[in-house]
N, C-alpha and C positions, 0 to 999 in steps of 0.2 A: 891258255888256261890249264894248268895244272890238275891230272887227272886224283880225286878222292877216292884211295880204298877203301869201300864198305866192308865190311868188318861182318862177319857171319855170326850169329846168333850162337852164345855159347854157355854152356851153366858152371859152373865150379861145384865138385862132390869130395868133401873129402880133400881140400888140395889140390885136386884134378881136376883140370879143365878137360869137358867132352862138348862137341859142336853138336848141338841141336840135330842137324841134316843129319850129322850120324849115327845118332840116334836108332835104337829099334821099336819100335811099334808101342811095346809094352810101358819100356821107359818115356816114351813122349805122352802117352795115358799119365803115367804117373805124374811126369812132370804139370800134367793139365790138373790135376788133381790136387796138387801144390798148389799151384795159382789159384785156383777155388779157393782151397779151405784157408789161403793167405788174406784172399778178399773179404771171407766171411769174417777173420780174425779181427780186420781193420775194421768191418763194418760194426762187428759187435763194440770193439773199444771205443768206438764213437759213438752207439746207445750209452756205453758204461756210462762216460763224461757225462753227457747228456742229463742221466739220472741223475748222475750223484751231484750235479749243479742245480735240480732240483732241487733235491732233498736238503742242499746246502740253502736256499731260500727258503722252504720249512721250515727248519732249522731257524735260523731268523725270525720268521714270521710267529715261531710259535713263542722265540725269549720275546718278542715286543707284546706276544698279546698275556703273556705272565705278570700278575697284578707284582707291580714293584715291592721289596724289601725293604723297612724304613732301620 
């Protein structure tokens, strides 16, 4: 069987690829902190939807209950 190189964790900045492992202290904080506030970004865009497919059956709810125009 055929041995698989696993392939070491690596970010791209600018062009530049830097490994993870080589990383210093500071920079893998930040990088954690990235990941955060990517998560929170995602999570938020999916209340946004959320809402605004609400608001879009309001929306609706409110022309049906609008006494018709002859």
């Amino acid at each position: 069987m055929a041995k698989v190189k696993k392939e070491e964790p690596a970010i791209t900045v600018n062009g530049k690829k830097y490994l993870v492992a080589d990383l210093a202290e500071e920079a893998k904080t930040q990088l954690v902190n990235i990941q955060a506030a990517d998560a929170e970004i995602n999570r938020l865009q999916v209340q946004l939807a959320i809402a605004q497919t609400a608001r879009n059956a309001y929306q609706q709810a409110l022309i049906a209950a609008l006494p018709s125009q002859v």
